[in-house]
ZAMI-773653 format. One record per residue: x negated, y, z of N, C-alpha, C in turn; residue number from 1. Coordinates in pm, 1 decimal. Layout:
(rec (X, Y, Z), (X, Y, Z), (X, Y, Z), NUM);
...
***
This chain:
(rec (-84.7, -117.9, 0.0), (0.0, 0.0, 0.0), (-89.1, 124.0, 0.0), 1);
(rec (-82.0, 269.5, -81.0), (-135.1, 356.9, -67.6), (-45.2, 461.9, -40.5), 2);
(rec (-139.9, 561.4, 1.4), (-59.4, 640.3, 67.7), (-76.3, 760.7, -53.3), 3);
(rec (61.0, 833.1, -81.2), (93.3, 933.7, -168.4), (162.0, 1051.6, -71.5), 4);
(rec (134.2, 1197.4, -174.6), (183.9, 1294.0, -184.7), (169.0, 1334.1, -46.5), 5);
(rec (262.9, 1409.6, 42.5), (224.4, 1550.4, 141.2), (158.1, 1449.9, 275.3), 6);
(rec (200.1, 1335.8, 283.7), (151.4, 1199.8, 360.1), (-7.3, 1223.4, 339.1), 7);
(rec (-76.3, 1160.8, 234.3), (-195.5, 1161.4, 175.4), (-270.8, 1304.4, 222.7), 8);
(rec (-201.5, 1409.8, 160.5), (-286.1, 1559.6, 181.1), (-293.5, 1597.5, 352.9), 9);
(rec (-238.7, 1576.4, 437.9), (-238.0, 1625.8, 548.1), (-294.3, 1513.2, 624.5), 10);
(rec (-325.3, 1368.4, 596.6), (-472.2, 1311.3, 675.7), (-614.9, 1379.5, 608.8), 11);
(rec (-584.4, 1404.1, 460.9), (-753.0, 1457.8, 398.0), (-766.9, 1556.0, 460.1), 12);
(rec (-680.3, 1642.7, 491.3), (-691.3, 1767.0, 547.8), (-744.3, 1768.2, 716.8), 13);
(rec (-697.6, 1702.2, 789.5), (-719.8, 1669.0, 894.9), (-854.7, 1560.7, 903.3), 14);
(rec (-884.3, 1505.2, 838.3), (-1013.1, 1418.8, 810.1), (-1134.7, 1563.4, 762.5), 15);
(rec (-1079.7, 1654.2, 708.6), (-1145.5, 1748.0, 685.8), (-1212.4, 1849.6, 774.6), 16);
(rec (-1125.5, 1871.0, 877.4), (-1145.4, 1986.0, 961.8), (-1232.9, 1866.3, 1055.6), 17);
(rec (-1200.3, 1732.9, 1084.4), (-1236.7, 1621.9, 1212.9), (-1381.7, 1676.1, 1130.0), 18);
(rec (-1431.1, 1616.5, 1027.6), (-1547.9, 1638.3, 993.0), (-1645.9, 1728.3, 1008.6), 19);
(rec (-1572.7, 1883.0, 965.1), (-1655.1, 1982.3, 1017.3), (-1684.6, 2025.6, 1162.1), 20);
(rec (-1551.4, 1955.5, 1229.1), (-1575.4, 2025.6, 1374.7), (-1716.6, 1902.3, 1410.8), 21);
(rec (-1761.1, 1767.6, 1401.2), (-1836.2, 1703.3, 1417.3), (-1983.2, 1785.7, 1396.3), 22);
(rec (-1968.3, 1841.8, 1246.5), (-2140.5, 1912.6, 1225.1), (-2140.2, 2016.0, 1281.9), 23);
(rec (-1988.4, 2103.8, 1272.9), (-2023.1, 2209.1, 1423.6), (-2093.3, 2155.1, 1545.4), 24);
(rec (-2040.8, 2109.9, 1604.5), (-2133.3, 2080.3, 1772.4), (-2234.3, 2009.4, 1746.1), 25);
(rec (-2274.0, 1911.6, 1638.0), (-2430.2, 1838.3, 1645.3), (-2394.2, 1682.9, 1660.7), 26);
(rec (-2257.6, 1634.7, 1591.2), (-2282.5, 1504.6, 1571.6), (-2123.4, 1431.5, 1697.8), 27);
(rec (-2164.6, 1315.6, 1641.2), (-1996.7, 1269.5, 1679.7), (-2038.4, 1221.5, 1822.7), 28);
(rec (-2156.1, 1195.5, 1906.1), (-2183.1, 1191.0, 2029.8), (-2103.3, 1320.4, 2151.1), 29);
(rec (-2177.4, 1427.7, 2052.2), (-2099.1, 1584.3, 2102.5), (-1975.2, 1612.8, 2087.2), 30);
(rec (-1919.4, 1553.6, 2041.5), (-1763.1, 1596.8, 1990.4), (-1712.4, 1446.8, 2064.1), 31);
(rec (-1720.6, 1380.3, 2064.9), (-1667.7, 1211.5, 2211.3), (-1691.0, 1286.3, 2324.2), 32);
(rec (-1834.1, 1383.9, 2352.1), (-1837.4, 1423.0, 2452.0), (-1755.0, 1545.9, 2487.1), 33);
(rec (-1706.9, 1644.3, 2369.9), (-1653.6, 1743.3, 2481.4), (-1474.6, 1682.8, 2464.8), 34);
(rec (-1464.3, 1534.5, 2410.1), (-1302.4, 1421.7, 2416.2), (-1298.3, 1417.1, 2568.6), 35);
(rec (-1413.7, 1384.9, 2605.4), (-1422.8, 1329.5, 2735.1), (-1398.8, 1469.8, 2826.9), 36);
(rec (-1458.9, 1532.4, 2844.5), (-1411.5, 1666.0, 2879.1), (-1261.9, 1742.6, 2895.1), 37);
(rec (-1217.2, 1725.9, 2804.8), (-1042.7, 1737.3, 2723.0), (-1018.0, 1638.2, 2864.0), 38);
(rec (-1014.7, 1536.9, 2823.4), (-938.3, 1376.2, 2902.8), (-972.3, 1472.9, 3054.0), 39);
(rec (-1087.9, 1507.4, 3116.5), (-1106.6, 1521.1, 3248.1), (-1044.4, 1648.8, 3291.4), 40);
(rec (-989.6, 1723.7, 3192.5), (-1014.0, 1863.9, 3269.9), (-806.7, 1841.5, 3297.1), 41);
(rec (-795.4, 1892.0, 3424.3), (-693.0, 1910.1, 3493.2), (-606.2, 2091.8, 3569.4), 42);
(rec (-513.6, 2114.5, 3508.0), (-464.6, 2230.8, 3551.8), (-516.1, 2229.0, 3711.4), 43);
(rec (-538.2, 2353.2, 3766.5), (-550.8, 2385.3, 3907.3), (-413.1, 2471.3, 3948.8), 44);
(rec (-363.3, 2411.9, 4081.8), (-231.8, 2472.8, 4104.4), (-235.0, 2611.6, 4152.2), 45);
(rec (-152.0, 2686.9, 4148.9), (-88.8, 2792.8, 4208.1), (-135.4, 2760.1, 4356.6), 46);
(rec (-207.7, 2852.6, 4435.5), (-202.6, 2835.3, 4549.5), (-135.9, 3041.9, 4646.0), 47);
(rec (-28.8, 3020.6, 4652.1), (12.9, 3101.9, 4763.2), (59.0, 3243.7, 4653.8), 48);
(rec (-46.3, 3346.6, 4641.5), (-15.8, 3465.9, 4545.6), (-161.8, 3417.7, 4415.1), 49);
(rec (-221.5, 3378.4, 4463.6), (-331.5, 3336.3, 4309.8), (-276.2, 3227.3, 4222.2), 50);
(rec (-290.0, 3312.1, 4095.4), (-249.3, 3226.1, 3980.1), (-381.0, 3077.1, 3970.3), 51);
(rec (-323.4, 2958.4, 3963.5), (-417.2, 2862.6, 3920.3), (-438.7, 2827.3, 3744.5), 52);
(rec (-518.7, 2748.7, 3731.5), (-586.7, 2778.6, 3611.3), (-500.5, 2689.2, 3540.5), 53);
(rec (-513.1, 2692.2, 3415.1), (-457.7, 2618.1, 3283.7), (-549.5, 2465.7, 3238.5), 54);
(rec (-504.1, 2422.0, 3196.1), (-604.6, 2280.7, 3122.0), (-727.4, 2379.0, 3072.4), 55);
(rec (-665.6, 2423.3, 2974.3), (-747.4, 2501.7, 2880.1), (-868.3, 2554.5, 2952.7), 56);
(rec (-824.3, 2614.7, 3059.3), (-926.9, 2702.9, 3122.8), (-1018.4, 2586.0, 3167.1), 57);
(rec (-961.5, 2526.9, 3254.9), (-1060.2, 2440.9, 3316.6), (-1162.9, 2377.3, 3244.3), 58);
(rec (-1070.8, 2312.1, 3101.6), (-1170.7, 2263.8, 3013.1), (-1284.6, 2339.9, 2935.0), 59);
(rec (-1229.9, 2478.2, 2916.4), (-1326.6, 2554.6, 2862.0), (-1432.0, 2585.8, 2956.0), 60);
(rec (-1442.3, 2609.4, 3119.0), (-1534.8, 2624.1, 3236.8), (-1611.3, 2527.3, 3162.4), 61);
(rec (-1555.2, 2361.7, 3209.3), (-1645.4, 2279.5, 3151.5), (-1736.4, 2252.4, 3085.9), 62);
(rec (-1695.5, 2274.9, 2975.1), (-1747.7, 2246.0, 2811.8), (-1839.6, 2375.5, 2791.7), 63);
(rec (-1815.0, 2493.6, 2843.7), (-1947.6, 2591.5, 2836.6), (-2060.2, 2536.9, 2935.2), 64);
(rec (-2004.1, 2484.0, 3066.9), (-2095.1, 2431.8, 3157.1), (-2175.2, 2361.1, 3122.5), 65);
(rec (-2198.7, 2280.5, 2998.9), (-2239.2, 2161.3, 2948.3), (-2333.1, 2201.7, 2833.1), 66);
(rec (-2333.5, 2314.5, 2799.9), (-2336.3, 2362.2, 2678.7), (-2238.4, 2406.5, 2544.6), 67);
(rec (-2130.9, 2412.1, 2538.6), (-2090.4, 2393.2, 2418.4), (-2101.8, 2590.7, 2419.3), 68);
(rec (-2056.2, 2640.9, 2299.7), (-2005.9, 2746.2, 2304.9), (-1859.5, 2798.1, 2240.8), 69);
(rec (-1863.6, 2951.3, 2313.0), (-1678.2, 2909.3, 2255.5), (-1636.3, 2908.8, 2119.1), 70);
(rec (-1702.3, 2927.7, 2039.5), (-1656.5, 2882.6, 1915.7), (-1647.6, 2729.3, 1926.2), 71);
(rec (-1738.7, 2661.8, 1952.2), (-1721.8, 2549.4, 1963.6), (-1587.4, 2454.8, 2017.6), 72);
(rec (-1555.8, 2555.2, 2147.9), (-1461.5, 2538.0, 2221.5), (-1321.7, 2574.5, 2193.6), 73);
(rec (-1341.5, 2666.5, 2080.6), (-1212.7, 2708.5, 2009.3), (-1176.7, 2601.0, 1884.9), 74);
(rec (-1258.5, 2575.3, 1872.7), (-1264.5, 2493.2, 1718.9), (-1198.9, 2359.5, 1777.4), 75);
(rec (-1228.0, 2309.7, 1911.6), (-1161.2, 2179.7, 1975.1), (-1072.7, 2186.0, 1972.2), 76);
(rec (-982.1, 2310.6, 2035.8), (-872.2, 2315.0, 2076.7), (-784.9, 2351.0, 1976.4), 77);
(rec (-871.8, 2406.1, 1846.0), (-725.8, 2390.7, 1696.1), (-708.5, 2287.8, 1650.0), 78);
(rec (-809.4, 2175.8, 1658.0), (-798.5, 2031.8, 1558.5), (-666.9, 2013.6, 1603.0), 79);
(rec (-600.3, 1949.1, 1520.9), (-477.3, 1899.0, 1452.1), (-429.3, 1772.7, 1536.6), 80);
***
């Protein structure tokens, strides 16, 4: 079975961007690694009158902590 029409274009497309975000950070070790990152990072609650943090945030603390930068870190968080 093959796959046709808007099916077909929107995995190439997405196989496309997976690809570049890989040579962005330096290889598919770096990009599993800031997966793993994603998977770990956890909202922080509301405590009392302070706002707590978002996934996002937390994960982005992270992933700069580690090295990445935020382009890098932006580019994670658009993949598809």
């Amino acid at each position: 079975m093959t796959m046709r029409g808007k099916h077909t274009e929107k995995f190439r497309d997405e196989q496309v961007e997976n690809d570049s975000f890989v040579r962005l950070v330096g290889g598919i070790k770096r990009a599993d690694r800031m997966q793993q990152i994603w998977n770990m990072s956890y909202p922080q609650g509301n405590c009392g009158m302070l706002k707590g943090k978002s996934k996002e945030e937390v994960f982005r603390e992270k992933a700069k902590a580690e090295g990445f930068t935020d382009i890098q870190v932006n580019r994670f968080l658009d993949l598809p």
